[in-house]
Structure formats: C-alpha cells, structure tokens
C-alpha positions in Angstrom: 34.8 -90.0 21.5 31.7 -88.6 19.5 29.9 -85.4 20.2 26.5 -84.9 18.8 25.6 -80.8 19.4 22.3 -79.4 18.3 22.2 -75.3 17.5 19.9 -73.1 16.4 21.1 -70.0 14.8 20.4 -67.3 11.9 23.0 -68.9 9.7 24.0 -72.8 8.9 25.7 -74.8 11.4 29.0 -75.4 8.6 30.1 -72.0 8.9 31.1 -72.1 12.5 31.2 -68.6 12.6 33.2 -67.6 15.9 30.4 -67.2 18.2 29.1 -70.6 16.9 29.0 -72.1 20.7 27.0 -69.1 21.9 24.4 -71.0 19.7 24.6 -74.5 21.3 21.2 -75.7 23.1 22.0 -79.4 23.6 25.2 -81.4 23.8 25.3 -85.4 23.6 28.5 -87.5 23.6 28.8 -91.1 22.7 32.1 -93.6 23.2 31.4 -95.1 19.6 30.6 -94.6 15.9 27.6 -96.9 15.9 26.0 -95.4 18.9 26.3 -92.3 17.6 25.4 -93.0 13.9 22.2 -94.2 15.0 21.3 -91.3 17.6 21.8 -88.9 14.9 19.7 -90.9 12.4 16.5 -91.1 14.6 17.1 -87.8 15.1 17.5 -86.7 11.5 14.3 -88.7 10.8 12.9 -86.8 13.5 13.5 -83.1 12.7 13.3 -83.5 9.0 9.0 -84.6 10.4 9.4 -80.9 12.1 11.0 -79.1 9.4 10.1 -77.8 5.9 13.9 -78.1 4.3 17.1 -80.4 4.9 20.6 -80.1 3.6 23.7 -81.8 5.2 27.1 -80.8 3.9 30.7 -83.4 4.6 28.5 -85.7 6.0 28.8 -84.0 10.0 26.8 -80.9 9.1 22.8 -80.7 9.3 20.7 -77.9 8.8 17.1 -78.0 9.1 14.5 -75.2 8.5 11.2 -73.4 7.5 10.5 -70.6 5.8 8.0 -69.5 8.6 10.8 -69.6 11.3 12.6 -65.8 11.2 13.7 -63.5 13.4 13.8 -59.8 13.1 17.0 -57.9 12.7 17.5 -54.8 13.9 20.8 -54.1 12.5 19.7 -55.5 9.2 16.2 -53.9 9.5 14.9 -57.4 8.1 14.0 -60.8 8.9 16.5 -63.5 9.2 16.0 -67.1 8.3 16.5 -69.7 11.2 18.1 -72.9 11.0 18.7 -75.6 13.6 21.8 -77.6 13.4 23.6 -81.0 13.8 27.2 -81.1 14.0 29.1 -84.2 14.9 32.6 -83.8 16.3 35.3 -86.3 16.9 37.5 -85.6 19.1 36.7 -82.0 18.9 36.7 -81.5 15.5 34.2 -81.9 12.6 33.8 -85.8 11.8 33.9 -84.7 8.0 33.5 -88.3 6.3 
C-alpha cells in the first residue's frame, strides 16, 4: 500500500522532525505504484503552477515554496519560511527510490 501525505510546515518535509504528523493536512492512500505515481505527478504539476521554488530529495520527498509565504516566530523573534510537502510512504515508511 501507498500513502501520499501533503504537510505544510516551517521546515522541509525530509527531516521528519518528531512532530512531523502534527503537520499533516491531507492523507491519500493508493493499492498500487501506478496509481499513485500518477496522483503525485498531477499534483507535482499542480503545486509547482502555485509555488515559486521545488526541490525533491530520494525521490519520496517534495517541498514546495515561496518566498512571500512566512510566518512569524516568536521564539525566534523572525520570520520563518514555509514549505508544503509531499511524502510518499510504503508501507509506512519513506518510498526512497
């Protein structure tokens, strides 16, 4: 089983910090490669229309972003970039390819 999870978060969806879930606005899951495969490339196509910068990392990990997207930090006392995420688990686990 595939699971496609979209985040958005003030740090890259790879690091998987521990609190990564708490980030988690949508969950899909798919019984096969090819279904998913092309679910995520529409919708790679589709945010990278929304979005000023891409970068993908082992092939499951995809980060979107623009500059004009930050949120204030209070503990920081500065603004933080925001990034919305892609991560494609198999069986629970990155699908690193």
């Amino acid at each position: 089983m595939y699971e496609v999870i979209y985040m958005k978060a003030d740090f890259e969806p790879w690091w998987m910090f521990e609190e990564w879930k708490d980030y988690i606005l949508s969950t899909k899951t798919f019984p096969n490669q090819t279904e998913m495969e092309q679910y995520v490339n529409e919708l790679i196509l589709q945010m990278q229309q929304q979005f000023e910068y891409y970068e993908t990392r082992k092939g499951c990990f995809h980060s979107f972003w623009s500059t004009s997207e930050k949120q204030y930090c209070e503990g920081c006392e500065g603004d933080l970039q925001i990034y919305h995420g892609i991560i494609i688990l198999q069986h629970g686990q990155p699908n690193i390819s």
